[in-house]
N, C-alpha and C positions, 0 to 999 in steps of 0.2 A: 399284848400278844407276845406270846414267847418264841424268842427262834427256834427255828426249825434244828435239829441236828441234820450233818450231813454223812454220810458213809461212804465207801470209794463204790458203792453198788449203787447210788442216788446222785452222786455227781454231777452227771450228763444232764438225766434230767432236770436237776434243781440248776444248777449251776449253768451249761452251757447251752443245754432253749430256753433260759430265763427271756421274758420280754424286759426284764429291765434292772439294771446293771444288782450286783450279789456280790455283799459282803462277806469272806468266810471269817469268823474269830478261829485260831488257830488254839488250844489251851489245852489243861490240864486240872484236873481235882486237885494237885498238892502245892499248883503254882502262885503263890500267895499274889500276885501281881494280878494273875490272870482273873482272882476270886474279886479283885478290889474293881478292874475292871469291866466285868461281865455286869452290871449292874446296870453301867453305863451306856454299855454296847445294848443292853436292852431299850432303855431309852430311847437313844438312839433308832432303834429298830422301831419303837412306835413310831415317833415323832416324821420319820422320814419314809413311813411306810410306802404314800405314792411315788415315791423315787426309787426304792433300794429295795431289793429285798436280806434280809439277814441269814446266816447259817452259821451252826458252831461244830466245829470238827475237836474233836479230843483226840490227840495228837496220840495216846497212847492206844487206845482204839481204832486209830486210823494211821498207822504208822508209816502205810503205802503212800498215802496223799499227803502226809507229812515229808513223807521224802522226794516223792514228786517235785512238790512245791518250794524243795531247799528251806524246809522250816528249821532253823537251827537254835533258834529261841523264841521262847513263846511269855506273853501274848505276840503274836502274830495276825495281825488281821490284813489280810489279801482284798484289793475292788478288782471285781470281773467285770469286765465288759463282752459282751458277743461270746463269754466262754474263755475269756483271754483274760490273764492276769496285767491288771494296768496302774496299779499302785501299792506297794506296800509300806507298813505302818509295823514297827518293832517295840512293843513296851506301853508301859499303861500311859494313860496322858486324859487331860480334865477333856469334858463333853464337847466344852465348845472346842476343843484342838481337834479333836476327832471330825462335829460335826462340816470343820472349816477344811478339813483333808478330802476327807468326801466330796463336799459340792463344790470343788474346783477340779475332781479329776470324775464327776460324773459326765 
């Protein structure tokens, strides 16, 4: 399953009534970091579907919720809780590093 994209007009609903905690990927199409990592970030998004749910924001597309969220380098990926940002994560990093960031701060 592929994540979902998010928009600063989908936020609320995806992100802040989520029943359960939302990853957002922060990226970009030219960001070679971001291209190496999204593959991963998908995995992930299967693998932990009953926990998390996924979203990916393209930073230049959403340059509002990029700045909202003090995105100053991407990859950026955000865990939300209740609609509250409660961890973030700067830069690409191997699956298990990801998936061990997550389930400590789910």
């Amino acid at each position: 399953m592929a994540s979902e994209k998010v928009t600063s007009a989908t936020f609320d609903s995806l992100v802040a009534h989520s029943d359960k905690p939302v990853l957002v990927d922060f990226w970009a199409t030219w960001c070679g970091p971001c291209r190496a990592l999204g593959p991963i970030v998908e995995e992930v998004s299967d693998e932990m579907a009953d926990k998390i749910n996924v979203l990916k924001c393209n930073v230049d597309d959403e340059a509002d919720l990029a700045t909202k969220f003090h995105i100053v380098s991407i990859p950026t990926l955000i865990l939300f809780k209740d609609g509250q940002p409660v961890h973030t994560m700067v830069g690409n990093m191997p699956k298990a590093a990801l998936i061990k960031e997550i389930s400590e701060n789910i």
